[in-house]
Every structure is written in structure tokens, then in C-alpha cells.
C-alpha positions in Angstrom: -136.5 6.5 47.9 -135.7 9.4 50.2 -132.1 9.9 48.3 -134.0 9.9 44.8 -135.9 13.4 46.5 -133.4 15.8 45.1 -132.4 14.4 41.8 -136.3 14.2 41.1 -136.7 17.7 42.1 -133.7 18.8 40.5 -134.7 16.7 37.0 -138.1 17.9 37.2 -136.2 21.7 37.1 -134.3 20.9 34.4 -137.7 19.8 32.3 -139.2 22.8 32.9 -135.8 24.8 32.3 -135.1 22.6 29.1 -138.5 23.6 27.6 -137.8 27.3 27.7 -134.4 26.8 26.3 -136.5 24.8 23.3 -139.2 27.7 22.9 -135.8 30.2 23.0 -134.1 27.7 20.2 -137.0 27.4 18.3 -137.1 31.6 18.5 -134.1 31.8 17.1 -135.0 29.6 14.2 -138.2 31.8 13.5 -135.3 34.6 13.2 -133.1 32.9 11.2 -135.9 31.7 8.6 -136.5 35.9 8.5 -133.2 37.0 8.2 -130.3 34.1 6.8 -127.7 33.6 8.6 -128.2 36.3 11.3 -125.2 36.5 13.6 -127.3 37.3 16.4 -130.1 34.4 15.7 -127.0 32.0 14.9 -124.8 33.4 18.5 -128.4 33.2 21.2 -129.0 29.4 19.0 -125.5 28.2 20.4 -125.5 29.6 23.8 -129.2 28.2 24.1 -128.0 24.7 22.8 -125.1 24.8 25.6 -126.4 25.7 27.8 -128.6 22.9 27.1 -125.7 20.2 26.5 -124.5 21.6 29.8 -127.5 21.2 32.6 -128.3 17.9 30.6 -124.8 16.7 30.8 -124.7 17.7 34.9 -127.8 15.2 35.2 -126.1 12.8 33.3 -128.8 12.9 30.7 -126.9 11.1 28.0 -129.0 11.1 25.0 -130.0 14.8 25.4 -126.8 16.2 26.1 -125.2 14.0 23.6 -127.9 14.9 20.9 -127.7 18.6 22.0 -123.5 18.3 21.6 -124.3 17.2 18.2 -126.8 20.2 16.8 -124.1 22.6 18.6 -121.2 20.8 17.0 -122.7 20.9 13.6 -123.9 24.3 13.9 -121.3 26.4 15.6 -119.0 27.1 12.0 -122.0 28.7 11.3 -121.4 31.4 13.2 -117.8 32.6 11.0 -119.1 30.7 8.1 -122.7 31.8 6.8 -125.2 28.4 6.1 -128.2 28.9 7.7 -130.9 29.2 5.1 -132.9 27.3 2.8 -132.6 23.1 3.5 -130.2 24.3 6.4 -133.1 25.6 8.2 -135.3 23.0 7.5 -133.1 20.0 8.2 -132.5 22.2 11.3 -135.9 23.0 12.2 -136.5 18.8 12.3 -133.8 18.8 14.5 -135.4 20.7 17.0 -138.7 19.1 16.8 -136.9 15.3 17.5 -135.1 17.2 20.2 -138.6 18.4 21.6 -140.0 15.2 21.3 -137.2 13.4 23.4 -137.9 16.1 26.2 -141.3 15.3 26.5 -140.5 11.1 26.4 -137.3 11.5 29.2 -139.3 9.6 32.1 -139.6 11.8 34.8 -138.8 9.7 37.4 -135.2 8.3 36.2 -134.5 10.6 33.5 -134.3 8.1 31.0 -134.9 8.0 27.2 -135.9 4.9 25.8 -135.5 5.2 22.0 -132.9 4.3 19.5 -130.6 7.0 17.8 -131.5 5.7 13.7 -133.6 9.2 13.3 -131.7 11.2 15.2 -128.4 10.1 12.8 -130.3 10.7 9.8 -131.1 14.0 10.9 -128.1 15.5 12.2 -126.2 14.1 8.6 -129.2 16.0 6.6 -128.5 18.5 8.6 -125.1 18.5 8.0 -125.1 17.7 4.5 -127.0 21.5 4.1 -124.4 23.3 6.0 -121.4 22.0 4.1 -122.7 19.0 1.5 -118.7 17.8 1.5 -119.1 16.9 5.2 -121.9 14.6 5.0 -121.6 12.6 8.5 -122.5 8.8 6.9 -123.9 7.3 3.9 -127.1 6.3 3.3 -125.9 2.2 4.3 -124.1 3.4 7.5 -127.1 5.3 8.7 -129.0 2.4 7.9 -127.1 -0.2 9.9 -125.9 2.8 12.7 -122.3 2.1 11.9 -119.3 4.8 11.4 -119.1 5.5 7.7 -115.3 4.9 6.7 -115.7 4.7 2.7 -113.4 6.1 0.4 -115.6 8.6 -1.2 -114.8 12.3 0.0 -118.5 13.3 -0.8 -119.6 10.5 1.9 -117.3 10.8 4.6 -116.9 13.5 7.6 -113.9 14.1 9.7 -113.6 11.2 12.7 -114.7 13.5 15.4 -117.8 14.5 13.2 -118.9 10.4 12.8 -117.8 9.3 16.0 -120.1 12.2 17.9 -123.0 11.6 15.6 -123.1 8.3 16.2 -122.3 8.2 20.0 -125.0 8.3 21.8 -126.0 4.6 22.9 -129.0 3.0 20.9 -132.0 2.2 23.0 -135.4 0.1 22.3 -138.4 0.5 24.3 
């Protein structure tokens, strides 16, 4: 119990820590839903979000950095290629509240998150779907049955690196 000291400490840091970089997120949403695609709004969003994937990752937070990855991955072109207004920032702002909620249901003690990933893929392919509707990450079966989308149709398929990071993070039942 003793060795558990620090990586309690250092998880319970990271909480606290990840909560501000949500509240900054979330800011940059607000500016975003003020001013479309504001380079500014759209840069602090994707440092906030690594920096995010990156303290997450160093616990070995799976889900969140994984999940984090994800909302990073998808919204990084955004940056050279303006999307972020309309259904974009909706599908976006849901994002951020599913990544709030699994902050706040990571168990303090071993810094696991007990939930499966079914949301969380419907999510980040809505969200994808508004940035660039030609790069939907799955179809609606796929997303149903969690499984990498590998039909024929152009309209329902995303590159391999875009279906096998949405669909990467391990599903978990409580």
C-alpha cells in the first residue's frame, strides 16, 4: 500500500490538473461557437487536448488518453483546413461533455474507467462526419457491433489509421 502513495498522489494531481485542461477546452469551444473556426480557439483546443493525451498517457490512463488522442486526431486538420462551426461544434461540444463525464468516473484510487467505448465511437464518427462528411469513421452497423468498418462505400469508410484509433480503446462493462 505504501508503493501505491505516489501514484495516488500523483493521479489525484492529474484529476485536478485534467479538470482545468476541460474548463480551458470547454473555453475554447465557447470561442469557437463566437467566432468559426478561430485559429487561435482551434491552436489553445489542440495544445489543451495534448497536453491532456500526454499526462494521461504518462499515468497509463488508457481510455482517457486514448479518447483524448482521438478528439486531437480528428480535430487537428482543423487547424489548416477551416470546419469548426455549425454540427462541428456541436458534435464536438458532446465530445467534451463524454470526456468530462469519464474524468469524474476514473476511480480515484486505481485510475480506472469502467465503461464501454459504444458512445464514445458514435461520437467521435459524428464528430467526424461534420468536419469532413467523406471521412465518416464507421457505419451505423459497425458502430453498433464496435467493429472496424471495412465496406466498400467511400461515403462510409475513413482511412485505416482513422478506424483503427477510433475504435482502440479496450471496451469495458461495469
Amino acid at each position: 500500500m505504501a508503493n501505491d502513495a505516489p501514484h495516488n498522489s500523483a493521479l489525484q494531481d492529474f484529476l485536478v490538473d485534467a479538470q482545468v485542461l476541460l474548463t480551458k477546452a470547454e473555453e475554447c469551444l465557447l470561442h469557437l461557437q463566437l467566432i468559426d473556426n478561430d485559429p487561435d480557439a482551434c491552436h489553445c483546443l489542440n495544445d489543451t487536448l495534448g497536453t491532456l493525451v500526454t499526462r494521461a498517457h504518462t499515468l497509463g490512463l488508457v481510455e482517457v488518453a486514448a479518447y483524448s488522442l482521438q478528439l486531437q486526431t480528428l480535430l487537428e486538420p482543423a487547424q489548416v483546413h477551416p470546419a469548426l462551426q455549425g454540427e462541428a461544434l456541436q458534435a464536438l461540444e458532446s465530445c467534451l461533455t463524454l470526456l468530462a463525464w469519464q474524468l469524474e468516473l476514473i476511480d480515484p484510487h486505481t485510475g480506472r474507467l469502467s465503461l464501454d467505448t459504444e458512445e464514445q465511437v458514435q461520437l467521435l464518427d459524428t464528430l467526424a462526419t461534420a468536419l469532413s462528411p467523406q471521412t465518416a469513421l464507421a457505419c451505423t452497423s459497425c458502430i453498433e457491433t464496435q467493429h472496424l468498418c471495412e465496406h466498400s462505400e467511400p461515403s462510409m469508410t475513413a482511412p485505416a489509421t482513422a478506424h483503427a484509433c477510433a475504435l482502440s480503446s479496450p471496451t469495458r462493462v461495469n
